[in-house]
Structures are given as structure tokens and as C-alpha cells.
N, C-alpha and C positions, 0 to 999 in steps of 0.2 A: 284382468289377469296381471299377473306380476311380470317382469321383466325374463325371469328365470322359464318360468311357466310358456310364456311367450317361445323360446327356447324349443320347448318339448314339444307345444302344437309348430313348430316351424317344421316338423320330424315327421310330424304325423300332415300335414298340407304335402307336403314332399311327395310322400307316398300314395297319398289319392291322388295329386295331380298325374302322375305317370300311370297309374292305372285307367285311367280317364283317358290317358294318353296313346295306351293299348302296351304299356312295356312293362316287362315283369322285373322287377328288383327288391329286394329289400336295403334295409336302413342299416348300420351299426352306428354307434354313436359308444366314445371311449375320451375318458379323461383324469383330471385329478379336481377336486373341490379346493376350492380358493377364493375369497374376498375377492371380487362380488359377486363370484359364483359361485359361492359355498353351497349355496342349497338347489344347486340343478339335479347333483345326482340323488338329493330326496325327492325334490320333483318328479326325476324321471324313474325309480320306484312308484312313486303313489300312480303314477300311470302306465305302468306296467302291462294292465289289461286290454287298456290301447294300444301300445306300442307292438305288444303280443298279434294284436286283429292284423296292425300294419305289417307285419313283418319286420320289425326297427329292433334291435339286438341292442343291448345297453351293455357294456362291458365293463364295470369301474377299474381302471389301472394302478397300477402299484405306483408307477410315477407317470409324469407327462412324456416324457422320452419316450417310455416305452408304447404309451398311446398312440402316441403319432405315428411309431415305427407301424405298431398294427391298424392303426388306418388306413395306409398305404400297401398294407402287405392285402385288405381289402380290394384295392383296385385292378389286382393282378389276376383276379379267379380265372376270369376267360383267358389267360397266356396259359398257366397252370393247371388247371383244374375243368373239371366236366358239369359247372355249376345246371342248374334246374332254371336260373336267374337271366336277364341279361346283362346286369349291373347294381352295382352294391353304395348307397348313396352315404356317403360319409363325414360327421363332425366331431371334429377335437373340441374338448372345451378344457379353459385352465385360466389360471390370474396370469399379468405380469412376470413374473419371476420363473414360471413352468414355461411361458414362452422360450423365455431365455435357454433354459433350461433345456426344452425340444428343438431348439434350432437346426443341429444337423441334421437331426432324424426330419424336419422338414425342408429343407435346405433338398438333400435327395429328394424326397418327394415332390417337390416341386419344379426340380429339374428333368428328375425323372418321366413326369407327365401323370399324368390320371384317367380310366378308362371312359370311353365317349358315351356310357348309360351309368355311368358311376359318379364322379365327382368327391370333393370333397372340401368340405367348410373349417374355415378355422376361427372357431368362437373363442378372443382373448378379454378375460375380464379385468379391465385400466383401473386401476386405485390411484388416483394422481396426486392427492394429497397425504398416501401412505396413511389410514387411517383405521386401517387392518392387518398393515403390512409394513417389513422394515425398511423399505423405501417407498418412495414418491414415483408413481411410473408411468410411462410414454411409450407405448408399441410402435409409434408411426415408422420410428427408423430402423426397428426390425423389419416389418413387412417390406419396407423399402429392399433392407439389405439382404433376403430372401429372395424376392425380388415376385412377393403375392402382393398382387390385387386384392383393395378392401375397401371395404361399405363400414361406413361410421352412422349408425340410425341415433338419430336426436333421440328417442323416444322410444316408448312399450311399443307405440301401434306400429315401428316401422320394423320392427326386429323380423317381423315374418314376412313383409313384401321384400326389404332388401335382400334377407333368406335367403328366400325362394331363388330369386335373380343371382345371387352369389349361387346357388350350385347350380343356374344356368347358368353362366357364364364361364364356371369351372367345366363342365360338361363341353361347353363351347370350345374352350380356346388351351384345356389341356392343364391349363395353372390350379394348383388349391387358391383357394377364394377367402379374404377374411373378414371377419363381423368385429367392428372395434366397441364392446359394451362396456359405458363406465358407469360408473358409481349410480349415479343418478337415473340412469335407465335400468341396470340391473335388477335394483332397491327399489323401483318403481312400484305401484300399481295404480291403473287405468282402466277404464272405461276405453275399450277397443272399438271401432266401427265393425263387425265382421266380414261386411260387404264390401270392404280396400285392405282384405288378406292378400288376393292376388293377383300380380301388376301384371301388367302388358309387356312382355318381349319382344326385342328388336328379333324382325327377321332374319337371319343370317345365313349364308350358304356356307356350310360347314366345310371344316378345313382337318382333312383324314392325317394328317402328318403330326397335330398338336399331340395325341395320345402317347398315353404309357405303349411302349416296345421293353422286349425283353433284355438284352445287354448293350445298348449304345456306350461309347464310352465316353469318358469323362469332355474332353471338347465336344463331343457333338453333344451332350445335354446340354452344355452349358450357351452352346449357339442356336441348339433349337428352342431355349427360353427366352433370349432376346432375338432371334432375327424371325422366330414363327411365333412366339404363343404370344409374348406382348404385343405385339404388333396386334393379332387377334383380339386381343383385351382394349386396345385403342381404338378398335373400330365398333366394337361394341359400346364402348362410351359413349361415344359420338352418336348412337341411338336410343341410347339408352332414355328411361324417365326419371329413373330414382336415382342417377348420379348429379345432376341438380337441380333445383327446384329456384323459381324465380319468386320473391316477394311483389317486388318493386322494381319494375322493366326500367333496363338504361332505353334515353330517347334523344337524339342525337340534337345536336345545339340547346340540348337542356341540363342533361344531367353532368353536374360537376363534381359529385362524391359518387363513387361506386364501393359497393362495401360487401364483402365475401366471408360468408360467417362458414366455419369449417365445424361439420359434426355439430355433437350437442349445443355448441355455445350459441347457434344460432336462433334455438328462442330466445335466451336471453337477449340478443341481439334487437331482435322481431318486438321483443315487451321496449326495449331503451325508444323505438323509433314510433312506437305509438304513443310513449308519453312526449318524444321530442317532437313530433313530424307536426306542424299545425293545422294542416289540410290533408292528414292520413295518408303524404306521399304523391299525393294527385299532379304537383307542379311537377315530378318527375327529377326533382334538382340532386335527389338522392334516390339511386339505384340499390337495388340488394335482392345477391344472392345465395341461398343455402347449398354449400357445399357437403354431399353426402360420399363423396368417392375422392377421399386425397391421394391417393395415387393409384394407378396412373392419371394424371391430370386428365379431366376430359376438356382438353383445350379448346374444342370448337364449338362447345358449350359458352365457354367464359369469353369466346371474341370480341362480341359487341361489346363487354364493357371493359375490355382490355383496350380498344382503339376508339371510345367514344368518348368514358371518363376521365376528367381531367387530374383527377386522381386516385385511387385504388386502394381502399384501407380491409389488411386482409386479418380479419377478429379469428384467432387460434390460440386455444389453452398450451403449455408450457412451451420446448422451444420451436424455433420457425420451423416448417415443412413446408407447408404448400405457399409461404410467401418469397423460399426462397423457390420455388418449381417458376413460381408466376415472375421475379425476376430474370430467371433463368430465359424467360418466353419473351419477354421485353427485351432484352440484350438480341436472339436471336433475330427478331422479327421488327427492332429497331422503332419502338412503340415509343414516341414524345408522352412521356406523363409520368406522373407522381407515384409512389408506389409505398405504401405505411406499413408496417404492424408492428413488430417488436422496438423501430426507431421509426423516429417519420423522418420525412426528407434529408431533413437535416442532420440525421445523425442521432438525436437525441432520443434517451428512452423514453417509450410510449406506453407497452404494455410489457409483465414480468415473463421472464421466457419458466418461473416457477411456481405448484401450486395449483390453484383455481383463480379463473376471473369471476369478481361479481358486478353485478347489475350496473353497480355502482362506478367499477373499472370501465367498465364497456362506455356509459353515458355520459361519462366525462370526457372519454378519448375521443366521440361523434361531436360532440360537440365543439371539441377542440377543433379537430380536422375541418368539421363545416363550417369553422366560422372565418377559416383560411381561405375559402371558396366565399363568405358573405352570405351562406346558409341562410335565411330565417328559421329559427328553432325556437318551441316555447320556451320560457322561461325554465331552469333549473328548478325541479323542488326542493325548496330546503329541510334539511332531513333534522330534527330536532338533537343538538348536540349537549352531552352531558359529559362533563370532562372531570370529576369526582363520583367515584363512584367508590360503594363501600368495598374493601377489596373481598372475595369469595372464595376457597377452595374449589379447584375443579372436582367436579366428578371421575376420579378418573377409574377405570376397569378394577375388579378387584374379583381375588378367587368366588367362586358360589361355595353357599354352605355347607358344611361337610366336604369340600371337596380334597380330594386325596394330598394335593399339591401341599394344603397348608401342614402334613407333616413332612412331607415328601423335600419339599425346597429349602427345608430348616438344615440352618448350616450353623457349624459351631463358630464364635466368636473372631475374628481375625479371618476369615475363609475369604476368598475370590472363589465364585462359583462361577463358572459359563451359559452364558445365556444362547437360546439358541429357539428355534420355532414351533410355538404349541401355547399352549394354557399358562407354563410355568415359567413364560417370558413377561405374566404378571409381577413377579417379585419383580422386575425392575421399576413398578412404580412404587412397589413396597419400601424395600432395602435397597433403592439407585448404588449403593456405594459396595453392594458387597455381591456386585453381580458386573459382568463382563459387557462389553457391546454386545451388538447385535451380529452375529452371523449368517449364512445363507441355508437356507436347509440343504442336511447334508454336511456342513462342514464343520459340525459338533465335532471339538476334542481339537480340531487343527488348528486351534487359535494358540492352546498347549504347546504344540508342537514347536511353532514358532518363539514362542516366550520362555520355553526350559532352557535351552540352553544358557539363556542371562540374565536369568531368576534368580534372588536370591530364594525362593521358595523352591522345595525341592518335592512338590505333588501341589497336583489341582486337582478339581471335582468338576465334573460337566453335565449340565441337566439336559434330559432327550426322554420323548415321547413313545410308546410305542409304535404311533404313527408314522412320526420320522424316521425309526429304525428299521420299520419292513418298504419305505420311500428310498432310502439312500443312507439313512446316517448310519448303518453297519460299515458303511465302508470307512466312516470316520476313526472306529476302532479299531477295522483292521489297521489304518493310520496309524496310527497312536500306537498297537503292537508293531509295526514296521521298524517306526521310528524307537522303540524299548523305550519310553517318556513314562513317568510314574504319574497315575492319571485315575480317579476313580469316574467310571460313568456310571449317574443316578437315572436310572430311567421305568419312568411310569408307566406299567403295565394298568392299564384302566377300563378295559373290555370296550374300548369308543373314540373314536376322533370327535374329540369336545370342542375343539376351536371352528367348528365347522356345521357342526350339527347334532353329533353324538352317532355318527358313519361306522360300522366297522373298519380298522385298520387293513386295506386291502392289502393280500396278500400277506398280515400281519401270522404271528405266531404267536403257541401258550406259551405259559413263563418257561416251562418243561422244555423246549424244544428253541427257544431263546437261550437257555440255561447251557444246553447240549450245547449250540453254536456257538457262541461264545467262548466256554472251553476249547472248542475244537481251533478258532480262530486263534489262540494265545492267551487268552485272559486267564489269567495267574488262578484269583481266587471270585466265587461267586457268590452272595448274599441276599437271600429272600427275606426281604421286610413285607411285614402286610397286617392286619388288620384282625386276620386269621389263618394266622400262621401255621398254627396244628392241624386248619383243612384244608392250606396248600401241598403243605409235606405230605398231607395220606393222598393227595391227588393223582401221584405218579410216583414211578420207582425212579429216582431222583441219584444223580450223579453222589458218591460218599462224601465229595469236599464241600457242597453245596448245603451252606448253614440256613438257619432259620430263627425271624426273632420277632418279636411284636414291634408292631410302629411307634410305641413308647419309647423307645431303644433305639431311635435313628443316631440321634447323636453319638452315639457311645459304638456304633457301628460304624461311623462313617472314621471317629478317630482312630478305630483300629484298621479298616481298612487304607488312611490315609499312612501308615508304615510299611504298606509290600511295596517292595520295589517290583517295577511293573504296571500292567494295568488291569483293574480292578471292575467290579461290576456290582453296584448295589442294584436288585430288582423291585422296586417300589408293586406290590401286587394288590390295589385296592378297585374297583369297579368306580368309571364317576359319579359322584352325589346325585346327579341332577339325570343321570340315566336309570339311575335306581329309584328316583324320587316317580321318572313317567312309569316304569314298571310295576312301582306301588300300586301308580291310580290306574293302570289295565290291569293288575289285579295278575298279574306274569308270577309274579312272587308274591310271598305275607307281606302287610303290615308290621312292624314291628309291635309287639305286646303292650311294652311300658310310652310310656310321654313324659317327658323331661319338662318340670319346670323349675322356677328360685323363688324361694320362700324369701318375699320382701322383708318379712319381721328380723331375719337372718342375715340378709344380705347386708356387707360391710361396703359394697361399691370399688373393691381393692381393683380390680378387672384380674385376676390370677385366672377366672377361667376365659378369659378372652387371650390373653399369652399364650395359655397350654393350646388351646386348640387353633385360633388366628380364625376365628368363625364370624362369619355379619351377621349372622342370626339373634348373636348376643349383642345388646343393644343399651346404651344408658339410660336412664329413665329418673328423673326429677323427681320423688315423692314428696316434696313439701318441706322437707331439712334437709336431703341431701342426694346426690345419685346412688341407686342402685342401677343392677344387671335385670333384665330381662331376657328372655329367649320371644323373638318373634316365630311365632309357629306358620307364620303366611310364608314364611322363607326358609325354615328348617327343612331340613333333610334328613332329618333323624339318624346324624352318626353320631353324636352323643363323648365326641369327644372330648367337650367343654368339661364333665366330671371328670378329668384326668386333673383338674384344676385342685391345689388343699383348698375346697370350701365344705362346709358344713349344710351349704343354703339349699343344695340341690333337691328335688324330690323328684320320687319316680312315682307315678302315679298307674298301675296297670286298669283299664276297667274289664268290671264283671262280664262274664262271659255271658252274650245273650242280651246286653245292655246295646241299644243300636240307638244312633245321634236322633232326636226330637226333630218334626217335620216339622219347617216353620210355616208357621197358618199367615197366609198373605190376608191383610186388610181387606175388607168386604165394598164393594163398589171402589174397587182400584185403577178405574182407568186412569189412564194419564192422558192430559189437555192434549189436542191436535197441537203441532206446532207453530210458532207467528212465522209463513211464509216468507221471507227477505228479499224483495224486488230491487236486487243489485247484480251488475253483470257476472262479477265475479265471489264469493264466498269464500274468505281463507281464514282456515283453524290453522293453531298452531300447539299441538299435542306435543309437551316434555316430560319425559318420566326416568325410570332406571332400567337397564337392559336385564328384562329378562322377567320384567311385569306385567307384560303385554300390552306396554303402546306401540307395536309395531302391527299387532293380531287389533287394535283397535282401530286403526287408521283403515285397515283391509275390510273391515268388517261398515266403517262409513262409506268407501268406496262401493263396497259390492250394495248397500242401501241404495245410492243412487242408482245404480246400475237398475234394481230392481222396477226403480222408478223413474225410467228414462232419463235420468239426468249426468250429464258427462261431470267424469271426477276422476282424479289424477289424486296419487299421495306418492312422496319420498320421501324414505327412512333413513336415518344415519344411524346404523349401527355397528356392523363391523366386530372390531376386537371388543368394543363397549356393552355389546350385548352380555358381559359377562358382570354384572351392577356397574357398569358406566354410566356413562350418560346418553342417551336416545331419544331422540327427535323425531318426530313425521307433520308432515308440512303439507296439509292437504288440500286442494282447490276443487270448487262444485259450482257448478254454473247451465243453465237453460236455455241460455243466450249462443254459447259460440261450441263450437270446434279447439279443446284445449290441447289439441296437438301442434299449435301452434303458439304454445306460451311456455314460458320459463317451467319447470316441475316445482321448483322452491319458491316459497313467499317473498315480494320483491322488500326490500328494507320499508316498512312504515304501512303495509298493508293488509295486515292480520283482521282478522276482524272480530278473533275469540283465543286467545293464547289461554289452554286446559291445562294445568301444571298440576298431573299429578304427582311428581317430586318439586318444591318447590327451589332446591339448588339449583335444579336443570333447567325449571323456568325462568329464573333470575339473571341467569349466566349472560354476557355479554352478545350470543348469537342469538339467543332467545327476545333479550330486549328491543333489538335493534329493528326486530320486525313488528314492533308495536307501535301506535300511534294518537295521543292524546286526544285528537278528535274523534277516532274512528272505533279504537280497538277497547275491550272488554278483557277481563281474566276472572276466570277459577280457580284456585289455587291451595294444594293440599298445605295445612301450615302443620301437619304429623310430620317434621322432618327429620328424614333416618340420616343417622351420623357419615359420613366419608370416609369409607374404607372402614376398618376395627379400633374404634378406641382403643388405645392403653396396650395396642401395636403398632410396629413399624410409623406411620407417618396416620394412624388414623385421627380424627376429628369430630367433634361435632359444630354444627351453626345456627350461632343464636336466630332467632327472629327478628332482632329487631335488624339485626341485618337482610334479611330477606324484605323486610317490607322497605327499607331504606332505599336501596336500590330500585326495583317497582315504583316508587311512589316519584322518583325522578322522571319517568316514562308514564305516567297516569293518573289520573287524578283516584282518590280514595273510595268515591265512589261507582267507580269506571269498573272496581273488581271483587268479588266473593272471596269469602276463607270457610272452608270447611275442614276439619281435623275427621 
């Protein structure tokens, strides 16, 4: 199962275990989609029919605020209400920034209390290198300053024991309870044990005081959360099993390094000491332990190696938490010893308080520290260094074809547009220079605000999603009309949340009743652009002032809109490409009639239909004297915007009615050769392609093979904002030998043993090499390489071959890898 997935049966164990238990409750579960939880709430639809059996209610929220506000308003039934239930068991899920975002509404609820058959989880999805997201993020010190308790699971298989124990514990001691899932576990999928779904509970004599009551006021919640519920939560730690786990026992006159790996990092951690340890740890000289609950510290967990190690290196991703808690416990308790992570002894930096740590950070700082102590440690591997390398274009995100955006974000010459959160915070890798920073969702248009009054420009234009505007960004325009700032906002009505999934915009509205609000709020003047114009107009009886124009006509719309003093509303009304493309193939809607292609005889290679439309579908193509255009039909979307281009080349081609595609006759005695078996502990592929080809639906689909065949396998994705033709990776491990819930999810640098590049940019790229290895590793490698971004726009490109192989051929020898076109 996936990480996400993981999530949804955590809902569903819930609820059979209290029935088993003899207590009748149901589930709710309420949130907003966000990196690297974008796809819970598809998740938790495709399982609906479960959730249904269980009683578990799935609510999607308009924002996270308001979620949390009704998770809480959950926990109240039995003070209020004449429920059938005895308790209502409850998880928020959101990214980073909706944490943020929900703090006060949890801030009350967790001072408030939670009812003693209810409970309630808070699942935050951590992007720590911002790779979805407009920051880099770190929840530790909110739940800190919240003042919840939380489980950080390394991995897929712990998401649902820690679960469980999180809404025991919330049930326990009154607190909501949180689950910290980053990147690498979210994006997971694994081969689960199913038989260590559900852990052993401390027994506890329940404490009737910690619960939700109905009006205490504001000091006493705030006293009954430190002097009753925490306290509650420390005494559960101290029995707990999943708040940590011992590797490697400290052992008294022996052990001189004690090392506390916090959350995920600790397999990485667990991989550095099996390549360092020479005796697998046995002399005892080095202690470690996996910390699964950074706060509240479970301190009498950590004693023996707080008072035995001579010194204490504590491994945690960006800045210090729990090194400075384990300070804090050494000052109190007046512990003689050494104490590392972000600086060691001395002062000096050790490991970056930003980012990620890799393999590499980790095995260098053990090794540094142990040899302060006279450690013996193997030898360091040397990792093969190339210090010329041919330089490459990144892969970076680019709109999908046909999609609405590429008329939609066109802005006339000279413009500062506002950049803000969704699909059409791609133009900033497009046009960097004629697009704004980044703002917070939500705060479209108020970057305006700030900036008119000592502009020389005297109107801006701000791009917003429909999504964002039924989340919060309406309130941005009511802003902007507060403030009378002359502003137009271009916003994409597109029937879908595309940066996410392709979700309905919950609580979203038609353009019609967008249109109405908008007026009614202040907006001067309103303008329907779209694609089909004359059947948005007959759609509704429509406000008089409210114009109508084809999407050929943005420009010439937005300069007239850009003279009302005031603020302004262009409505972009097109459906996304790529929602209309899955609709085709279930057959929801027709097919479109005709097929677009370019007569090579014709084509001049000008790219005029790549400008007019900004489409990846049209593509350069080498015939022998010179580049023409193609249309790739493996990635069209059939909006057929590219003929808005002056070309002559185009043809439409309709077929006859009754004409159906030729069934290809498979080759006769086609089996395919059993496999050669590979008698190695570990097996690592290394899958790079373009987001949104399906190497993420590839790596799931090696996973679940193993599975079928008893054999444990782990894969993670990096996808992210990338899944939109970025760049996209899965890093897959398969092995017969161990338990890989106890190793890194990522390939360690130098240990691939098959790098498949079906885009060969992505394979080539610097992250991609690095995990290859001269003696060991093998490559596949498509050399059909699609361009970067849109030729003959914005910043697109194409990359020779001979660079692709240049690079490669510094990490492998020639005949170490295949080319197939």
C-alpha cells in the first residue's frame, strides 16, 4: 500500500478494533489536499464502500481551518446531542502550510479536550524541501506550540500502528494526537507485514478530568493541558512501544557514541552503520536509538543512554528539536557527557538545520564523532567523483497539453503578473521575470495592495484558481475592493483542482454565481473568456454588464480591462485538458471527430503554432535538412489550439464513420523467457521519466508484483508539483532476504543496480547519476528525447544526444547500458 492508502486503512483498523472492543462509534475524517497528501481525499473516495461498512464519514473541507473547527465540533455529540454512538473518532489531514493555517481552530481543540470514545488525529503532510510547495517545511514546532503530542513513523508499515496508538492516546489523555508524514513516507509504496497493523497498548487507569467539558474558561483549559493532559501523555510514553525503538543497546563501560536518529532519518541512519559498524555493532561501542515521538520527550526511554554514553549525537532533519529537549534534560539532571547534532562539542557545524540530510551527510558526521571516541569503523567508500560534467537543462514542470493556463497566463508585453497557488504558478518557470514571488494561499491581490501606493504602475493583474477562491482567495478581492487599488483578477474556472488530482473545488462555484459574487462584493466590471463562449452565455441568465469573448481575445481583453479604475474580474472558463483527456477514455463525453496533424512536406519549422498555443504536444522533429513541428498524439489533449497559428501545414483528418482501430495480432508462441533470478541481498532499480507518463503507476505496479510473490519491496516517488512534465523519479528496493522496514526508502549513492530512463534528461541529471555505479549498475535508456518545456517559447529547449551520452558514459562504462528509441 501507499503511504496515503496506509492513511485510509488506519480509519478503517480504528473502527473494527472498537467494535471488537464492544463500543459503538463512528469515524469522520475532514481536510484539504496538499503535497504529500494530495491524493488521500482520492483515496478515501475509491474507498468509500469501506468506509460506508465502517461507519467513517469523509467530509472534503473548503479549507483546513474549517476542518479542524468541525472535527472538534465532532467531539461534542455526547455534551449536545442524543447521538445512537458512543464516540465519534476523528482525523484532520492537510500539508504544512494548512497546519499553519488551522492552528487556532486547533489551538481550542486541544485545549479544549476531546471526548473519552472519540479522539482525534492530526495527519500533517511535511514537504521539507518545498518540492510542491512555496516553502520548505517543519511542523515539529507547531505541535510543540500547540502543545499536541506526535508520532513521526519512518515508514508506510508504521503509519497504522502509530495511528492506532495516536487515537489511543488522544482517547487517553484528552490531547489531539499528531502523525508527522513526510515526503518519503507519503510517496511511499511498500510491502506491509499485515500481522504488526496492531501494537500493544500501555495499560493505563484512566484519568476522567482530561476530557472535553462544555464551557471552562480560558485559564482553566489552558492549566488543564499542562498540569492534567500532558502529564497524562508522559506517562504513556514511558510505556509506551512505538515511541522508541532500540537498534543497538547502550551497555555500560562500553558504549562511547550513543546516536538518536529522530523520525524518518533513522533508516538512513540504520543503512550508514551497517556499512560503518565492522562487527554489525556486537562490541556495543556504538549505541542507537530510533526516535518515533519527538515530543513529548519520552525521557525514561532515553536514560541509559543519556547517563552511560560518553557522547550523544542526535541525527534530525532541518532545525534542532529534540537536541535541544535532550539538552535541556542534561542541564536539569546534571549528565557529565557530550551532546552533538546541529554543532558538536565544540561549537562547530555539524549537520544543516536546512533541507534534507543524505546518506552521505549522515556517514560522514558518525564517522567524524566516532573517531573522537577511537571508534573502529570500516573504511569510507569512495564514491566515484566527476567534476566536468556536460552542463543539462533541468526538467523543470511545464503546463499539460491543452491546458487552459497556456491562454489563460498570457499577458501582454511589459506586465507584472501575481503569482500565487495552483497550476499557473508554472509560468514562473516559464516567464521568471514577468511574474511576482510567491504568496501564501489566500493572499492573491495583497501583494498589490502593498505595492500601488509607490508604483509607478498604475494596475496589476493577479492569477487565482478556482480552487483557491472557494479556499480563501475571495477574501483577497474583497481586499483589493477595501483597499479601491486598480487590479484585475484572472481566474481559472477549470471544473477541477489540477495541482492535486483533478478534485472538485470544494465548496467551489459556476462561473454564473462566481460572476453574481463578485459584482455583489464590488468588482467594477466582469469578463467571461473561454473556449466557448456562446455556450457559456446561453448557460445562465447572466448579469447585463457581464461580457463575453473567445480565448483568442485574452489579450486585447485584459488591455481593456487593464483602464477601469477599480477592480476587475477576467473569468478564464475552460475545463482542464487533462480532466477532459480521462473523460474521453471512460467515454463520459465524445471523442472529438477530427485528429490534427502537420503536413511535413509543408511545414516551415517557424514554431508560430507553438507561440499561439504554448502546447508540449508540438514537438521539433529533425527530418534530414532541417526541423519541422510534430504533434505528439501520446500527449495531446485534443484542444487544437496550435491551428490558431498562420500555418498552412495543419490537416484535420475526420475518420469514416464505422471505421474502428485494427486489433494488433500478437506474435504466435510469445512467451517471454522466465526471468535470471539475482541472488543479492538487496535489488535497486532506479525508474526516471516525465511526470505524468506513468513512472510513478510503474514503480506501484513492481511493488504490488513482488507482493504477489512474497517478496518485500518499497518504492518512492518524487513527484510533487513535477508531475505536471517535470521531472519524476521512483527508487525502488526488492529483496527476499530482510525486513526493508528497516532501510533508507531511497537508493544509497552508488547502489542501483538497473537505472530505466524512460526520459533520458531525467536519467542523466545529477541525482539520477549519482546513484549509479561502474562496477555494479546497468542502464536502459530512451534516446527519443522530448524537448524541455516548448521550443520557440518562453525558455523552452531541446538536448542533443551527444550530451546525454557524455554525461552517462562518465558514470559507466558503454557497454554497462542499452539505447532504445
Amino acid at each position: 500500500m501507499s503511504g496515503t492508502e496506509a492513511l485510509v486503512r488506519l480509519l478503517l483498523e480504528q473502527s473494527r478494533i472498537d467494535r471488537m472492543n464492544g463500543l459503538r462509534t463512528k469515524g469522520l475524517v475532514s481536510g484539504y489536499p496538499g503535497s504529500p497528501l494530495g491524493g488521500l481525499d482520492i483515496a478515501l473516495g475509491k474507498a468509500k464502500s469501506f468506509l460506508d461498512e465502517e461507519g467513517i464519514y469523509f467530509q472534503p473541507a473548503v479549507n483546513e481551518e474549517l476542518a479542524a473547527t468541525a472535527l472538534w465540533g465532532s467531539q461534542h455529540i455526547n455534551l449536545y446531542d442524543n447521538p445512537s454512538v458512543q464516540g465519534v473518532f476523528s482525523m484532520w489531514y492537510g500539508k504544512g502550510p494548512g497546519l499553519d493555517r488551522a492552528m487556532d481552530a486547533l489551538r481550542h481543540a486541544n485545549q479544549g479536550g476531546v471526548a473519552p470514545h472519540g479522539g482525534m488525529v492530526i495527519a500533517v503532510g511535511d514537504d521539507p524541501t518545498g518540492k510542491s510547495s512555496t516553502l520548505a517545511y517543519q511542523s515539529d514546532q507547531n505541535f510543540h506550540s500547540l502543545g499536541i503530542p506526535y508520532f513521526f513513523p519512518k515508514n508506510v508499515s508504521e503509519i497504522i500502528p502509530m495511528g492506532l496508538e495516536a487515537f489511543a492516546l488522544s482517547r487517553y489523555s484528552g490531547c489531539c494526537v499528531g502523525l508527522k508524514i513526510v515526503v518519503d513516507t507519503a510517496d511511499s509504496n511498500a510491502v506491509v507485514d499485515m500481522s504488526r497493523l496492531r501494537p500493544n497498548f500501555p495499560k493505563m487507569k484512566p484519568n476522567k478530568l482530561v476530557h472535553v467539558t462544555k464551557h471552562d474558561p480560558a485559564g482553566a483549559r489552558e492549566s488543564k493541558l499542562h498540569e492534567i493532559r500532558l502529564p497524562e501523555v508522559q506517562k504513556w510514553c514511558a510505556k509506551s512501544e512505538n515511541a522508541v525503538q532500540i537498534y543497538l543497546p547502550v551497555k555500560k563501560g562500553k558504549t562511547r557514541l550513543g546516536i538518536i536518529g529522530v523520525g524518518k532519518i533513522a533508516n538512513e541512519i540504520n543503512e550508514a552503520l551497517i556499512t560503518l559498524l565492522p562487527d554489525g555493532g556486537k562490541s556495543n561501542t556504538v549505541a542507537f536509538t530510533a526516535l518515533n515521538m519527538p515530543w513529548p520527550l519520552p525521557e525514561q526511554s532515553l536514560s541509559d543512554m543519556l547517563s552511560i554514553a560518553e557522547e550523544v549525537l542526535v541525527i534530525e532533519e532541518k532545525r534542532s528539536f529534540v537536541e535541544d529537549q535532550i539538552a535541556k534534560i542534561c542541564v536539569k539532571k546534571d549528565r557529565n557527557m557530550l551532546l552533538s547534532g546541529k554543532t558538536n562539542p565544540d561549537g562547530e557545524n555539524l549537520l544543516p538545520s536546512y533541507g534534507e540530510l543524505s546518506l552521505e551527510n549522515i556517514i560522514n558526521v558518525i564517522a567524524e564523532r566516532a573517531s573522537h571516541h577511537s571508534i573502529e569503523l570500516n573504511p569510507l567508500k569512495e564514491l566515484s567523483l566527476v567534476k566536468k560534467l556536460d552542463e543539462i537543462p533541468v526538467r523543470q514542470p511545464y503546463y499539460c497539453a491543452g491546458c487552459p493556463h497556456n491562454s489563460s497566463t498570457k499577458a501582454s508585453d511589459g506586465e507584472i503578473v501575481g503569482m500565487g497557488i495552483g497550476c499557473h504558478s508554472i509560468s514562473g518557470f516559464i516567464n521568471p521575470d514577468a511574474i511576482t514571488n510567491f504568496t501564501q494561499m489566500g493572499g492573491e491581490g495583497a501583494f498589490w495592495i502593498g505595492r500601488a501606493p509607490f508604483s509607478e504602475r498604475s494596475h496589476s493583474f493577479q492569477n487565482m484558481g478556482d480552487g483557491t477562491y472557494a479556499h480563501s482567495g475571495y477574501l483577497g478581492v474583497r481586499a483589493a475592493v477595501a483597499a479601491g487599488v486598480n487590479i484585475t483578477f484572472k481566474m481559472l474556472v477549470n471544473d477541477a483542482v489540477a495541482m492535486t488530482g483533478g478534485q472538485s473545488a470544494q465548496g467551489g462555484s459556476s462561473p454564473f454565481s462566481m460572476a453574481q459574487q463578485l459584482l455583489a462584493e464590488g468588482v467594477k466590471k466582469v469578463v467571461i473568456v473561454s473556449d466557448q463562449p456562446d455556450q457559456i452565455r446561453k448557460s445562465a441568465r447572466w448579469p447585463a454588464t457581464v461580457d463575453f469573448f473567445h480565448r483568442d481575445k485574452t489579450l486585447k481583453v485584459q488591455d481593456e480591462l487593464s483602464q477601469i479604475k477599480g477592480v476587475s474580474a477576467l473569468l478564464h472558463v475552460q475545463t482542464c485538458a487533462t480532466e477532459l483527456r480521462r473523460r474521453r477514455k471512460r467515454k463520459t463525453i465524445p471523442q472529438r471527430a477530427e485528429r490534427v496533424y502537420i503536413n511535413a512536406a509543408v511545414c516551415e519549422g517557424c514554431g508560430d503554432c507553438a507561440k499561439s498555443s504554448n502546447c508540449v504536444a508540438l514537438k521539433p522533429k529533425f527530418d534530414g535538412e532541417a526541423y519541422k513541428r510534430v504533434i505528439d498524439h501520446s500527449v495531446c489533449n485534443d484542444d487544437y489550439s496550435c491551428l490558431d497559428g498562420f500555418c498552412p501545414s495543419f490537416v484535420a483528418v475526420v475518420p469514416r464513420v464505422g471505421d474502428a482501430r485494427k486489433k494488433i495480432k500478437l506474435p504466435e508462441n510469445g512467451k517471454l523467457p522466465d526471468p535470471v533470478i539475482l541472488d543479492k541481498e538487496i535489488t535497486n532499480i532506479y525508474l526516471a521519466g516525465i511526470g505524468g507518463t506513468g513512472i510513478s503507476t510503474l514503480s506501484a505496479v513492481l511493488v504490488m508484483a513482488a507482493r504477489l510473490d512474497d517478496i518485500y519491496a518499497q518504492a518512492v516517488s518524487q513527484t510533487g508539483l513535477s508531475q505536471k512534465n517535470g521531472a519524476v523519479t521512483s527508487q525502488i528496493r526488492i529483496t527476499k532476504s530482510e525486513d526493508l522496514t528497516l532501510r533508507m526508502s531511497r537508493i544509497p549513492d552508488g547502489e542501483a543496480d538497473l537505472l530505466l530512463a524512460c526520459d533520458a534528461v531525467v536519467g542523466v541529471a545529477d541525482n539520477s547519476l549519482k546513484t549509479l555505479s561502474k562496477n555494479k549498475s546497468q542502464a536502459i535508456i530512451n534516446i527519443d528525447v522530448d524537448p524541455v518545456g516548448v521550443v520557440g517559447f518562453g525558455n523552452g529547449t531541446t538536448v542533443p544526444e551527444k550530451v546525454i551520452f557524455s554525461r552517462l558514459e562518465k558514470f559507466l562504462d558503454s557497454k554497462k547500458f542499452s539505447t532504445y528509441n
